[in-house]
PLY file of the C-alpha trace (Angstrom):
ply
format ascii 1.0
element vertex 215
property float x
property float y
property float z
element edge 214
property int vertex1
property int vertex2
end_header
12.00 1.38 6.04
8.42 0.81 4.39
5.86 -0.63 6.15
1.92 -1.60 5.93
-0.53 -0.31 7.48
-2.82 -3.30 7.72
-3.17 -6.78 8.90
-5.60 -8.10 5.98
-4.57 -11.37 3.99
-3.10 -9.42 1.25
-1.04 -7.31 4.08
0.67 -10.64 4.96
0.92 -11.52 1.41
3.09 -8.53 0.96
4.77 -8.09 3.57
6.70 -11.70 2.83
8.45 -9.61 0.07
11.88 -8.51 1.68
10.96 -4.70 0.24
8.73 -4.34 3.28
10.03 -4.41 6.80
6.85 -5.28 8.90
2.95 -4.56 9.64
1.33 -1.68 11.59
-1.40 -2.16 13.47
-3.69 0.34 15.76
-7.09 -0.74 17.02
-9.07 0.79 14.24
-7.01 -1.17 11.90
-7.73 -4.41 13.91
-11.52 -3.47 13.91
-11.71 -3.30 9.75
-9.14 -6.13 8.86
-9.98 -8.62 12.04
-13.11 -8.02 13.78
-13.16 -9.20 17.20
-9.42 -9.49 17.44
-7.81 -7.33 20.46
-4.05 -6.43 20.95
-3.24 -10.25 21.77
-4.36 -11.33 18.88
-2.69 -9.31 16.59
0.29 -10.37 18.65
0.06 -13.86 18.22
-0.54 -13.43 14.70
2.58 -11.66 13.83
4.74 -13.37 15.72
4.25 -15.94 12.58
4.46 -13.61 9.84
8.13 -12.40 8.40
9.28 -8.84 9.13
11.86 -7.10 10.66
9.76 -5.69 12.99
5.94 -5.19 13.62
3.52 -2.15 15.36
0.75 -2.98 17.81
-0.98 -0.68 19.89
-1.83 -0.52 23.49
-3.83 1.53 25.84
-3.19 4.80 28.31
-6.52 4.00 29.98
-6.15 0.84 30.90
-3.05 -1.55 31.98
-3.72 -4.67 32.39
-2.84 -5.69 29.07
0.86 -4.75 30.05
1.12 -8.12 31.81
-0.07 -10.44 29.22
2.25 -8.63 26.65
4.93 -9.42 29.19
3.70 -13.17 30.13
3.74 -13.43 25.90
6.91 -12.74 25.66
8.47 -14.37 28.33
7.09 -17.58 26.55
8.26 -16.71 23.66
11.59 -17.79 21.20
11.72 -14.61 19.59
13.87 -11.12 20.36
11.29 -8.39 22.53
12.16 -5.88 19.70
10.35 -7.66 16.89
7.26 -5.57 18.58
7.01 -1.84 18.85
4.20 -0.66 21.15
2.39 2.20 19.86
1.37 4.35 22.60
-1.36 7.24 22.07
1.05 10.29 22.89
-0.34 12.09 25.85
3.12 12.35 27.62
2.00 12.28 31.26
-0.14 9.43 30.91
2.05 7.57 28.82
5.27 8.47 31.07
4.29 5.59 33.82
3.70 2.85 30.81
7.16 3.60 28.97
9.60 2.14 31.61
7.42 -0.93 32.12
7.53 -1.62 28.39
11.54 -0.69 28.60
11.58 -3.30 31.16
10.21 -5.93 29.11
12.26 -5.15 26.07
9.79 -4.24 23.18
10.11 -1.18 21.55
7.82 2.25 22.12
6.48 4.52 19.55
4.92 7.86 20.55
1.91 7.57 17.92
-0.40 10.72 16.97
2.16 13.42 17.39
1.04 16.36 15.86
3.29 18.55 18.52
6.99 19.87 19.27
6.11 19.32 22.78
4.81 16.04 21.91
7.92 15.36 20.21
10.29 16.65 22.49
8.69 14.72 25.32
9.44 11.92 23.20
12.87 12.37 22.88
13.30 13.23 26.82
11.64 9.39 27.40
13.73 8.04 24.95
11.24 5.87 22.84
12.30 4.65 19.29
10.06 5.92 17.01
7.72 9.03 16.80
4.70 8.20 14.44
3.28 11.63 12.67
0.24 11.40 11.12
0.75 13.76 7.88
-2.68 14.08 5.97
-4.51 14.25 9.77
-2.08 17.29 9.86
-3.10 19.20 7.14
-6.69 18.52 7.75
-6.13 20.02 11.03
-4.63 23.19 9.16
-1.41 22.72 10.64
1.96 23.47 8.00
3.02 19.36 8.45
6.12 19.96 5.89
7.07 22.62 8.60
6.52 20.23 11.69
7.96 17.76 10.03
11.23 19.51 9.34
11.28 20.78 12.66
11.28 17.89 14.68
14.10 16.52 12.29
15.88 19.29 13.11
14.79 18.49 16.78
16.11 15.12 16.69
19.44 16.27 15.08
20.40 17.97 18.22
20.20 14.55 19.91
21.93 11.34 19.72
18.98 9.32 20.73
16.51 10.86 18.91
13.33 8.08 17.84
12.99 7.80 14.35
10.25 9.64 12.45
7.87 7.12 10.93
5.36 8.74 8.88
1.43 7.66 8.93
-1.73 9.05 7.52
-0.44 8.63 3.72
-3.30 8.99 1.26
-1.03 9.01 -2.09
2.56 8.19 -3.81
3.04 11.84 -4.05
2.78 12.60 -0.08
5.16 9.45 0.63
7.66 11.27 -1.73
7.19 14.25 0.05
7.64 12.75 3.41
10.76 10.99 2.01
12.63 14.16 0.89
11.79 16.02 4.48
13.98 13.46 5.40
11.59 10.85 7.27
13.00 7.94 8.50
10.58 5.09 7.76
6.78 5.09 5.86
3.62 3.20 6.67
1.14 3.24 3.80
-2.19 1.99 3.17
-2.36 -1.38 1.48
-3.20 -0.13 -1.73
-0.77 2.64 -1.86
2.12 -0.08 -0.73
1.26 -2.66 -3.87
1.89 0.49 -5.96
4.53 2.35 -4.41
7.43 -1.04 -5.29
5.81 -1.26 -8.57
9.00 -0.79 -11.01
8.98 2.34 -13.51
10.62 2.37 -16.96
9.26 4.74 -19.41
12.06 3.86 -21.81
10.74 0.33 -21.81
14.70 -0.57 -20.38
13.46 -3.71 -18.33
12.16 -5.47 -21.78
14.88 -4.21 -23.18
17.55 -6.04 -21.11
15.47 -9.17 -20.54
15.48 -9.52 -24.37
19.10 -8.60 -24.49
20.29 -11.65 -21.48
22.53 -13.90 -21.78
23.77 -16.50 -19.58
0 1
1 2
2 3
3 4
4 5
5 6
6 7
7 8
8 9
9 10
10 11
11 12
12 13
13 14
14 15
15 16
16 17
17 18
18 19
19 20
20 21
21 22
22 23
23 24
24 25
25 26
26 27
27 28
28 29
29 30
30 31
31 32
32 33
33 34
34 35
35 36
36 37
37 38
38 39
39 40
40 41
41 42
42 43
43 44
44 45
45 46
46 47
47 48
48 49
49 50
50 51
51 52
52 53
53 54
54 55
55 56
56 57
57 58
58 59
59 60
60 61
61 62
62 63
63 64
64 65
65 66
66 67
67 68
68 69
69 70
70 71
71 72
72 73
73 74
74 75
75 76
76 77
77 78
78 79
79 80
80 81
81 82
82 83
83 84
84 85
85 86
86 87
87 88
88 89
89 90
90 91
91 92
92 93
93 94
94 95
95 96
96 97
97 98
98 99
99 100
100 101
101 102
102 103
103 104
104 105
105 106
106 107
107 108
108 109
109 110
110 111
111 112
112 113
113 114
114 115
115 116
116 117
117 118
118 119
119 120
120 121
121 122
122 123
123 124
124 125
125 126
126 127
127 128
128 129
129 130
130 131
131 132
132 133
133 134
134 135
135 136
136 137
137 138
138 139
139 140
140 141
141 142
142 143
143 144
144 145
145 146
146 147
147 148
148 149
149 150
150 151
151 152
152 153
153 154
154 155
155 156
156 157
157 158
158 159
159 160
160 161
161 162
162 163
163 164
164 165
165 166
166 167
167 168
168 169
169 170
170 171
171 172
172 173
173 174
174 175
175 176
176 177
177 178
178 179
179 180
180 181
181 182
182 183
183 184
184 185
185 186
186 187
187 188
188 189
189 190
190 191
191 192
192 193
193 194
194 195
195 196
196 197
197 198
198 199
199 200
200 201
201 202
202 203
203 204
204 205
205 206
206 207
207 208
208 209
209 210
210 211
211 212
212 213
213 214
């Protein structure tokens, strides 16, 4: 699945094109794209906007806002799993938040894992997705290919293993990369997402067969 990482104008704008399955969110994206707005915000907002599913983030410091996510909800005519939760992924901390959000019936992504015991911790708690962060990685001089593949592997051994969705993405040629380790979904930057469904035909076929069509 291919997601945006953004919540701009022209992230809604694209994400209305079926290619795209849904906006991610953290609270530094919220800070550039809607300043002022806070986790309920962003809620409200894309409960309107198509998508399969969309990524907000909450808080290991502070709970309150677990309540008004539930209260939202409870209100509202759509399924719980059209939000994930992204959860910064300090296991213990996060450990007391996970069933609460289980009990409401929104989804959990470990976000930031840069860790096997990170991951695995994951896996134990059973969330659904596992958001890496691959050029934070190798800025942080750790082998993120090899991580990568070894949480896949990981995940392999287990039949509820979250899905790997991959973050950080600063180019076309790292979401390729991140594709043929065997990720299971993308988020990219606005800018690399207009590019990255843009069609490709060096042997000019598309003008070719729309000159060649016939009803």
């Amino acid at each position: 699945m291919l997601y945006i990482d953004g919540i701009c104008e022209k992230s809604v704008e694209l994400v209305e094109q079926p290619v795209f399955a849904g906006i991610t969110t953290n609270p530094t994206i919220l800070k550039r794209d809607r300043p002022g707005w806070g986790l309920m915000d962003a809620m409200k907002f894309l409960s309107k906007v198509p998508g399969e599913r969309h990524f907000v983030q909450g808080s290991l410091s502070s709970t309150e806002w677990i309540q008004k996510v539930k209260e939202f909800i409870k209100k509202s005519d759509f399924d719980p799993e059209f939000f994930t939760i992204k959860l910064p992924w300090d296991p213990q901390k996060a450990s007391n938040i996970v069933p609460q959000l289980n009990d409401i019936g929104v989804g959990v992504c470990a976000t930031a894992v840069y860790t096997l015991q990170q991951y695995y911790a994951a896996v134990s708690m059973e969330v659904e997705y596992v958001a890496v962060y691959f050029d934070r990685m190798v800025k942080a001089g750790i082998d993120a290919d090899l991580r990568i593949t070894e949480m896949l592997d990981i995940g392999d051994w287990h039949s509820n293993a979250p899905r790997i969705i991959a973050a950080s993405i600063k180019d076309i040629e790292s979401a390729n990369k991140l594709i043929s380790l065997g990720v299971h979904d993308l988020t990219l930057p606005i800018e690399i997402a207009a590019e990255y469904v843009q069609g490709s035909f060096p042997a000019d076929d598309l003008n070719r067969f729309e000159a060649d069509f016939k009803l």
